[in-house]
FIRO-15180 format. One line per field, with one value per residue (C-alpha): residue number from 1; x, y, z; residue in three letters. Coordinates in steps of 0.25 Angstrom, whole numbers, plus 5000, padded with zeros to 4 digits. Example, Ala and Ser with C-alpha at 12.3 -4.5 7.8 and 13.67 -1.06 7.14 Angstrom:
FIRO-15180
num: (1/2)
px: (5049/5055)
py: (4982/4996)
pz: (5031/5029)
residu: (ALA/SER)
end
This chain:
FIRO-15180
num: (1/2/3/4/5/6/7/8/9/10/11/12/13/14/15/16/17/18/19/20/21/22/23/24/25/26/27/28/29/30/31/32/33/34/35/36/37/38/39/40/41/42/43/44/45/46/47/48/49/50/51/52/53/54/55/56/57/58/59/60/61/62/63/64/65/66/67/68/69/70/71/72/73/74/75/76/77/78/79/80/81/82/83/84/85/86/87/88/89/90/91/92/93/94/95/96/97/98/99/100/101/102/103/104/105/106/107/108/109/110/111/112/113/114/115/116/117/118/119/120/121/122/123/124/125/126/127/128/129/130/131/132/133/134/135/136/137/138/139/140/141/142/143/144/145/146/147/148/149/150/151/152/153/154/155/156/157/158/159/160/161/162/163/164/165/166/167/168/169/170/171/172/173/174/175/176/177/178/179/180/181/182/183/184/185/186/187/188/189/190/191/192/193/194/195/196/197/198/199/200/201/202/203/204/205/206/207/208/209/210/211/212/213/214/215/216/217/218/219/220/221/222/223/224/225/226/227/228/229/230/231/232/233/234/235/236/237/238/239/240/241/242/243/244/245/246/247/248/249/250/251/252/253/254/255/256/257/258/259/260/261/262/263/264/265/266/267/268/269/270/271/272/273/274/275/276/277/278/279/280/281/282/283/284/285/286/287/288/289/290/291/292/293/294/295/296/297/298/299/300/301/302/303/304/305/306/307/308/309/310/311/312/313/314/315/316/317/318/319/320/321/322/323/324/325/326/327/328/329/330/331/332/333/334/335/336/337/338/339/340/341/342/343/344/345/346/347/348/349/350/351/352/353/354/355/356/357/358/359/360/361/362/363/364/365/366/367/368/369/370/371/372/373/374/375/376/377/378/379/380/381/382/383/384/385/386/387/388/389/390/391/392/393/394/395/396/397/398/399/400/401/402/403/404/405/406/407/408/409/410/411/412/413/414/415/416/417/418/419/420/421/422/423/424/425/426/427/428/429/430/431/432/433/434/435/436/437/438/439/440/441/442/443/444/445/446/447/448/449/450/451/452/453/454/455/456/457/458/459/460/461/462/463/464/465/466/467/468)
px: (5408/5411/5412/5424/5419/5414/5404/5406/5400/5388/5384/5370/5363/5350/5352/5364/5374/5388/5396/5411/5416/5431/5437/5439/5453/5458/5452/5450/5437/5426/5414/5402/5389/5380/5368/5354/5353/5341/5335/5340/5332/5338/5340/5348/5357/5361/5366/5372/5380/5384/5390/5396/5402/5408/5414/5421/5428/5431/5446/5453/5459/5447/5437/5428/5432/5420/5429/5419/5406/5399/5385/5379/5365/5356/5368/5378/5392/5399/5413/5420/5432/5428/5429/5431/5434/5421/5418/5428/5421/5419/5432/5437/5431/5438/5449/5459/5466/5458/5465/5462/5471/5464/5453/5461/5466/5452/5446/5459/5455/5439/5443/5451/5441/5432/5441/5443/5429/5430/5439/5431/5418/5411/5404/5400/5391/5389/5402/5400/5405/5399/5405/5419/5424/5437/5444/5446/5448/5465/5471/5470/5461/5457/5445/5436/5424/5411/5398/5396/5382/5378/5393/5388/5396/5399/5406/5420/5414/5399/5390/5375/5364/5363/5354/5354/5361/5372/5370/5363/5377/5384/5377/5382/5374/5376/5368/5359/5356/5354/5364/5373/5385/5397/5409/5409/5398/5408/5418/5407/5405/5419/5420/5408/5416/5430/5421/5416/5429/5436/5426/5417/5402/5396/5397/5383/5374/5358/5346/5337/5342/5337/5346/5357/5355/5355/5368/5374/5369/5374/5389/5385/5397/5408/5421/5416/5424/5429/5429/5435/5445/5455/5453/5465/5460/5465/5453/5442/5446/5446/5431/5427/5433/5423/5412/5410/5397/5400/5403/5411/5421/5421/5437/5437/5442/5456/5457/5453/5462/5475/5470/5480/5470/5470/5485/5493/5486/5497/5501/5488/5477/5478/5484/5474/5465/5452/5444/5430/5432/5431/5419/5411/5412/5410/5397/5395/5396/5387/5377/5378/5375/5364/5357/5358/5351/5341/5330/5335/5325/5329/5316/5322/5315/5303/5299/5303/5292/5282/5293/5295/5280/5280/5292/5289/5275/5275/5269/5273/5286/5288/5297/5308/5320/5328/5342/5344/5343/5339/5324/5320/5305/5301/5287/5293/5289/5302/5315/5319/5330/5336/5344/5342/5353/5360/5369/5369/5368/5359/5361/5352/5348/5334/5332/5346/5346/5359/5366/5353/5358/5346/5344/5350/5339/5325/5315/5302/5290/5276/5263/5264/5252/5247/5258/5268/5262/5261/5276/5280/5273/5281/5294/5293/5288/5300/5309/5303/5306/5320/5322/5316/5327/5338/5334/5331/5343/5335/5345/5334/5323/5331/5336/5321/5322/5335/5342/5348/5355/5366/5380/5392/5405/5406/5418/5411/5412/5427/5427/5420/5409/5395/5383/5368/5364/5378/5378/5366/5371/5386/5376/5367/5380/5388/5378/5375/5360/5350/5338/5340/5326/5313/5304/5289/5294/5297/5291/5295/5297/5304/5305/5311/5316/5328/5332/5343/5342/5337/5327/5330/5323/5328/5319/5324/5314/5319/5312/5310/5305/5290/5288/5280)
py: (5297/5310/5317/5318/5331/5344/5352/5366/5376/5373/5375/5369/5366/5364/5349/5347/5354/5354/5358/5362/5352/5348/5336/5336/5325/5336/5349/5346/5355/5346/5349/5340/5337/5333/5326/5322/5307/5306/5315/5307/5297/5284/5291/5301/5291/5286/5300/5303/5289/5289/5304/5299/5289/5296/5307/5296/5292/5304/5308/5321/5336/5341/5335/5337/5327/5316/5313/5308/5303/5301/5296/5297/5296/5304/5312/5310/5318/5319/5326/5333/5341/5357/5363/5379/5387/5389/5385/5385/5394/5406/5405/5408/5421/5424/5423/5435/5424/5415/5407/5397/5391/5392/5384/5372/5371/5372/5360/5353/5351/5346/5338/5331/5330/5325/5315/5310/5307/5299/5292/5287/5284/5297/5309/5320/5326/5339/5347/5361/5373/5374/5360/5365/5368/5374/5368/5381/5396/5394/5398/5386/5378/5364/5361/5352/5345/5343/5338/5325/5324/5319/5312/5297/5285/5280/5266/5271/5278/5273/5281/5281/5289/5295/5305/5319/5326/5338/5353/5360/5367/5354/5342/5336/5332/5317/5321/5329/5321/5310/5299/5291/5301/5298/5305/5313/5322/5327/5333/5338/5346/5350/5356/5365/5370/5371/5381/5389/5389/5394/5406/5408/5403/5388/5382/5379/5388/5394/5397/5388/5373/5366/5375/5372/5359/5359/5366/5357/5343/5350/5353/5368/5376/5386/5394/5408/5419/5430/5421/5408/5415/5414/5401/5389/5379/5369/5372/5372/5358/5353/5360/5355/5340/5341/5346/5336/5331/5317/5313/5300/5309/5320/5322/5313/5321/5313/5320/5333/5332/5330/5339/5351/5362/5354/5347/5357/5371/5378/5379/5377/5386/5400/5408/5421/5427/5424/5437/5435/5421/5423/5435/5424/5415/5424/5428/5412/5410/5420/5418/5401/5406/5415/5405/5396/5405/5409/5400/5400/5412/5416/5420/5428/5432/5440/5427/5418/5418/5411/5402/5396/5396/5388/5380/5375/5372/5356/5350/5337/5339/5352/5351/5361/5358/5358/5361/5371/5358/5366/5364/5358/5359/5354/5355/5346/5331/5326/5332/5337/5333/5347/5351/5365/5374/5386/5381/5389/5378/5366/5353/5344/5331/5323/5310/5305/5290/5293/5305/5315/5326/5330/5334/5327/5331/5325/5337/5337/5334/5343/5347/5361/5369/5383/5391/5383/5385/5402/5401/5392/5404/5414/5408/5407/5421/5425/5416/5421/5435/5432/5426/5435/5447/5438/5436/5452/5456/5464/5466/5474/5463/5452/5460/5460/5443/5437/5438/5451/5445/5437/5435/5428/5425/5424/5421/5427/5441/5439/5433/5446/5446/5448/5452/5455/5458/5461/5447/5445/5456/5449/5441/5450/5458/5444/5436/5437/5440/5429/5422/5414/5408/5413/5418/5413/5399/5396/5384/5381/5366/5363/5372/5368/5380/5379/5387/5393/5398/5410/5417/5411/5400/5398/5391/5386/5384/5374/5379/5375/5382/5381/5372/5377)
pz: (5542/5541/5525/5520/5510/5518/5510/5507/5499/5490/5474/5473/5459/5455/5455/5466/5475/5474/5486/5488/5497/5505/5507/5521/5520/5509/5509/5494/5489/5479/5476/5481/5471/5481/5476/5484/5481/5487/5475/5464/5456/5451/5439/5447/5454/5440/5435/5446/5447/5433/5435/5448/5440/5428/5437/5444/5431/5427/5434/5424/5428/5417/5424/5437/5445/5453/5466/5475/5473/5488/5491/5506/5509/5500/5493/5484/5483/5471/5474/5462/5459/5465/5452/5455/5441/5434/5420/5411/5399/5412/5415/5400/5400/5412/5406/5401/5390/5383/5370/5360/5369/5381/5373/5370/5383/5388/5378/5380/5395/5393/5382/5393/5402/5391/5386/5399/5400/5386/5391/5402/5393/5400/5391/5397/5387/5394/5391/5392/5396/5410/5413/5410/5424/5427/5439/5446/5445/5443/5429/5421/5430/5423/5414/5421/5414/5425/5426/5422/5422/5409/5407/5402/5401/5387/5382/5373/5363/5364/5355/5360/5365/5378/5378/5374/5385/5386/5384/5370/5363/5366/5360/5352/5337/5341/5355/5347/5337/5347/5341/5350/5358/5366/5369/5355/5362/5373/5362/5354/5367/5369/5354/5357/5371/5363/5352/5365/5369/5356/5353/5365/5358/5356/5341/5343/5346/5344/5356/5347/5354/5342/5333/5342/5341/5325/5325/5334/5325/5313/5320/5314/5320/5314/5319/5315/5313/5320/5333/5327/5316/5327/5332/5327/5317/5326/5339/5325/5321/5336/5337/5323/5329/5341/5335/5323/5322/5321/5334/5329/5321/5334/5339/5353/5366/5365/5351/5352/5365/5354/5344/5342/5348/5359/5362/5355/5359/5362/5349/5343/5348/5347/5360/5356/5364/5362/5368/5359/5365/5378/5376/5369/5380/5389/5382/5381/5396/5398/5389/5394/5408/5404/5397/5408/5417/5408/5413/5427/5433/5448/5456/5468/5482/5476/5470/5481/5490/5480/5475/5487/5492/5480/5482/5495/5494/5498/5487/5480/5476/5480/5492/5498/5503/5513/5519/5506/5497/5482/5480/5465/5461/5447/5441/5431/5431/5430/5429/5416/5407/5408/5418/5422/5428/5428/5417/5404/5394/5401/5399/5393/5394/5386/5387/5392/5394/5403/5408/5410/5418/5427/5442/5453/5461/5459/5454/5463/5453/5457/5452/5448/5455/5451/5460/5453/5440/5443/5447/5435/5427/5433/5433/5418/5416/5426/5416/5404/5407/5409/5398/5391/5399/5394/5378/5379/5386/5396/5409/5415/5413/5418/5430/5435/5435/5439/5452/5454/5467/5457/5459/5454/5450/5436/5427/5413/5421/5423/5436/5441/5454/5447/5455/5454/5440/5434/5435/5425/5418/5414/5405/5400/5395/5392/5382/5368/5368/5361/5361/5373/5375/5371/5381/5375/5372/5386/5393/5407/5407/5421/5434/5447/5459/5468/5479/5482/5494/5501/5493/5479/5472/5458/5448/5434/5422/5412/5399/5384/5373/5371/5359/5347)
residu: (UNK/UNK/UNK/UNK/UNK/UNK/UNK/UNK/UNK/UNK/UNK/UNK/UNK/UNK/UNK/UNK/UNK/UNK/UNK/UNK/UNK/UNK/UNK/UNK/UNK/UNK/UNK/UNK/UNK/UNK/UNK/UNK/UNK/UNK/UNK/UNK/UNK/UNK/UNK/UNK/UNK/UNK/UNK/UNK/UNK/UNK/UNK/UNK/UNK/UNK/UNK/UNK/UNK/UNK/UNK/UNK/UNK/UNK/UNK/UNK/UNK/UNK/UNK/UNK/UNK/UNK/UNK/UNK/UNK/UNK/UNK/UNK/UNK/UNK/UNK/UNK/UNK/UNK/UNK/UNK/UNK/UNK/UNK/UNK/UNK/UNK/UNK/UNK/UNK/UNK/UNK/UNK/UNK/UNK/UNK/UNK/UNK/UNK/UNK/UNK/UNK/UNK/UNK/UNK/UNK/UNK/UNK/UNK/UNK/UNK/UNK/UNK/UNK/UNK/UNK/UNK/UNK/UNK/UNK/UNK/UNK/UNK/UNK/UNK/UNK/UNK/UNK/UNK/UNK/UNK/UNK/UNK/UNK/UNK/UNK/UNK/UNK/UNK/UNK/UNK/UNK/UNK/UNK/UNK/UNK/UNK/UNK/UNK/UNK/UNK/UNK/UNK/UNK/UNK/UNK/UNK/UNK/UNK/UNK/UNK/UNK/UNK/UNK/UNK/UNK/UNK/UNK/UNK/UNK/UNK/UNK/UNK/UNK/UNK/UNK/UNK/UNK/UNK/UNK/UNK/UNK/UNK/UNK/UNK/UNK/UNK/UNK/UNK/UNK/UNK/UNK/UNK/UNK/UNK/UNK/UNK/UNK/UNK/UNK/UNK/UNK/UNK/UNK/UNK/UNK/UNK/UNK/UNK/UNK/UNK/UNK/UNK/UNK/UNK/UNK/UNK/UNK/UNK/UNK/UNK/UNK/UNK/UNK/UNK/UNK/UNK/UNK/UNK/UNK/UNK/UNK/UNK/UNK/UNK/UNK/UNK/UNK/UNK/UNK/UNK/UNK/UNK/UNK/UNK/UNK/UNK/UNK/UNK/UNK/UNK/UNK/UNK/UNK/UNK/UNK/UNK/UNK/UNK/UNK/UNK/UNK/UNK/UNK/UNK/UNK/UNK/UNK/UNK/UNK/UNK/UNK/UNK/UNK/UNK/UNK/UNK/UNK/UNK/UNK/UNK/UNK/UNK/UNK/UNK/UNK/UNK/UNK/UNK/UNK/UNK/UNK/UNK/UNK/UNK/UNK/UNK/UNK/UNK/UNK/UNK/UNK/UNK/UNK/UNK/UNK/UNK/UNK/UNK/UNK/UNK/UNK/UNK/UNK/UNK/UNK/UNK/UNK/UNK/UNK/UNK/UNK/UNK/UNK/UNK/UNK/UNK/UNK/UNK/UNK/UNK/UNK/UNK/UNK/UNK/UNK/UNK/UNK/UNK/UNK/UNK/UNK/UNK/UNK/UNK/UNK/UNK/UNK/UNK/UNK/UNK/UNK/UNK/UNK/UNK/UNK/UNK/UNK/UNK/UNK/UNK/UNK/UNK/UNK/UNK/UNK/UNK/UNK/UNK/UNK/UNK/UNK/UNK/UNK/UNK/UNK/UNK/UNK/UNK/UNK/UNK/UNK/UNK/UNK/UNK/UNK/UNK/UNK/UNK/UNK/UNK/UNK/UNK/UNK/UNK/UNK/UNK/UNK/UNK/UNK/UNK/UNK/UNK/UNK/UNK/UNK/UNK/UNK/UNK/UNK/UNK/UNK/UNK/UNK/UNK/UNK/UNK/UNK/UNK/UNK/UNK/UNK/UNK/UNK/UNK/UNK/UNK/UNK/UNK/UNK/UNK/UNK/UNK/UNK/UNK/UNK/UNK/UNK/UNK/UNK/UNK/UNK/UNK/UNK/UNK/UNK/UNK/UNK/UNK/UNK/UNK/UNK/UNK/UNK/UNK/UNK/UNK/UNK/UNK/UNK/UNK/UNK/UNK/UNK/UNK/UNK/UNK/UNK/UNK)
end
């Protein structure tokens, strides 16, 4: 039988593609995730039914919505709302008005989705900012909650240990310390968002992961002034509420949902203007997406004929494709626990007995020879030196790097066309220079290339810091 979805236009990942598609019956745009079955492991299939199954459930105005799930021969489509506004936090600094007020309404609405999804025994344990979509570019588009890749399923208010999965500045202590979670992990998330969106910086915060970590455990947060002498008592109690160490005396979604901040904003959160607000986050948006890209290292055409001499030698394992399929090559034994993308915080998942977000596409395992070793070599160096461009702030050095041919659409530059190397320069001039990574304690653990067409291979490194 003929489809009853026509494909359009393509967005393709390192892991999937997800296409605009059109209900021929209704001329109703979605957006397809198409995933090669035939790739999968058993393992695989499970992740992706269980997520299959969760969005099914899940049926709210806050949250991106699973309606069709379509299996055929060797591909599986997952149809979901075609969600066109962006993230949430880029759009803030678009803004020309941005209140306390503005806040609450923005919480109000995750905390719907979230106690939705309560309700329904699901946990999503990866709330962040880049899963906080807006629905479109309209004037008060709605909040939609997305990805639910690591959501689990709990019974009522189980407590128990899942495995350690979500993003580093919002763990919880429970997921930390490794003791039972449950749905208290989710709120835990939504007070570090509601600080972010109150002052424009994370409560929790330091380069050293470990240190970050500590903080976190020991709930060791404050409301400094000047940034926070103008926030209402009200929106502290409500963070203090969801950011309370133990998880079986953290206010529940359904209760923060009636708490004054919350139900009552109109006359209880401030109408001012918060200009420093919206400066922080802009700094914090840019300073997120920088970080992201920090270990992603573009090799462009001068480099392009040894990669793909390399590329498409036909040894085991190393296979390229066709019909502009993205071609995944791994000199790791397995696939890693991380996975690696453009996003600025990543996710992290060790050890999960369920819910470990990984590739949807199985990663080809091969013998590394001496090419493969010189090129590992080199793509470290390369790395390194960006690295090192970034931690300096050295705009000349790291124009000699990175893609020079860039373009975008970026909300953080006030919904202005950026090209070339005024687009790296936005976040050169945007973000609050530290010590990002360190060059010398850099130890590539994983590599795998993907083309993107034409003349441009993109290989990511996923690194950690050399042990001592």
């Amino acid at each position: 039988p003929a489809p009853t979805l026509h494909l359009q236009s393509t967005f393709r990942g390192a892991f999937s593609v997800v296409r605009r598609c059109v209900k021929k019956s209704s001329s109703q745009e979605y957006a397809a995730k198409i995933i090669n079955t035939k790739k999968l492991s058993a393992r695989d299939h499970q992740k992706l039914e269980r997520e299959a199954r969760i969005c099914r459930l899940l049926k709210h105005p806050n949250i991106v919505r699973l309606h069709d799930s379509i299996s055929e021969e060797g591909f599986h489509y997952l149809v979901f709302d075609l969600v066109t506004g962006g993230e949430l936090f880029e759009d803030i600094v678009a803004r020309e008005y941005y209140s306390e007020a503005d806040a609450s309404h923005c919480i109000h609405q995750i905390l719907e989705s979230v106690n939705h999804i309560h309700q329904h025994d699901i946990v999503h344990r990866d709330l962040k900012p880049e899963n906080l979509l807006l629905a479109s570019k309209c004037k008060g588009a709605a909040v939609k909650l997305a990805d639910f890749g690591l959501a689990i399923e709990v019974q009522g208010e189980q407590q128990a240990w899942f495995g350690f999965a979500g993003t580093p500045g919002y763990l919880s202590p429970e997921v930390l310390r490794k003791d039972p979670y449950g749905k208290p992990v989710d709120i835990w998330a939504c007070g570090v968002i509601l600080y972010i969106l109150l002052v424009g910086y994370p409560p929790f915060w330091d380069e050293d992961q470990h240190k970050l970590y500590q903080q976190i455990k020991a709930g060791a947060y404050d409301f400094p002034s000047p940034e926070w002498d103008t926030v209402t008592p009200e929106a502290k109690n409500l963070i203090n509420q969801m950011l309370t160490i133990n998880p079986a005396k953290r206010i529940t979604a359904d209760q923060a949902l009636k708490h004054p901040w919350v139900c009552q904003r109109s006359t209880v959160a401030s109408m001012m203007h918060r200009q420093e607000t919206v400066e922080c986050l802009r700094k914090f948006n840019a300073r997120r997406k920088l970080k992201g890209a920090i270990l992603t290292t573009m090799l462009v055409s001068r480099n392009f004929s040894a990669a793909k001499s390399l590329l498409n030698k036909k040894s085991d394992g190393v296979k390229p494709q066709s019909n502009n399929k993205t071609s995944i090559v791994s000199t790791a034994k397995e696939t890693p626990p991380v996975q690696t993308s453009m996003e600025p915080q990543t996710t992290v998942v060790h050890n999960a007995t369920d819910g470990i977000k990984g590739s949807t596409e199985s990663c080809n395992t091969t013998t590394e020879d001496e090419d493969l070793k010189v090129r590992k070599q080199e793509i470290i160096k390369i790395t390194e030196q960006l690295i090192e461009a970034i931690n300096n702030g050295d705009f000349e050095a790291y124009t000699k790097i990175c893609d020079p041919g860039l373009t975008s659409f970026e909300p953080e530059a006030l919904g202005n066309l950026v090209e070339g190397m005024d687009f790296h320069k936005f976040y050169f001039e945007n973000c609050e220079w530290v010590e990002l990574v360190t060059p010398t304690a850099f130890s590539l653990i994983f590599l795998y290339a993907t083309f993107w067409g034409g003349n441009c291979p993109c290989f990511y490194c996923l690194s950690e810091p050399a042990r001592t």
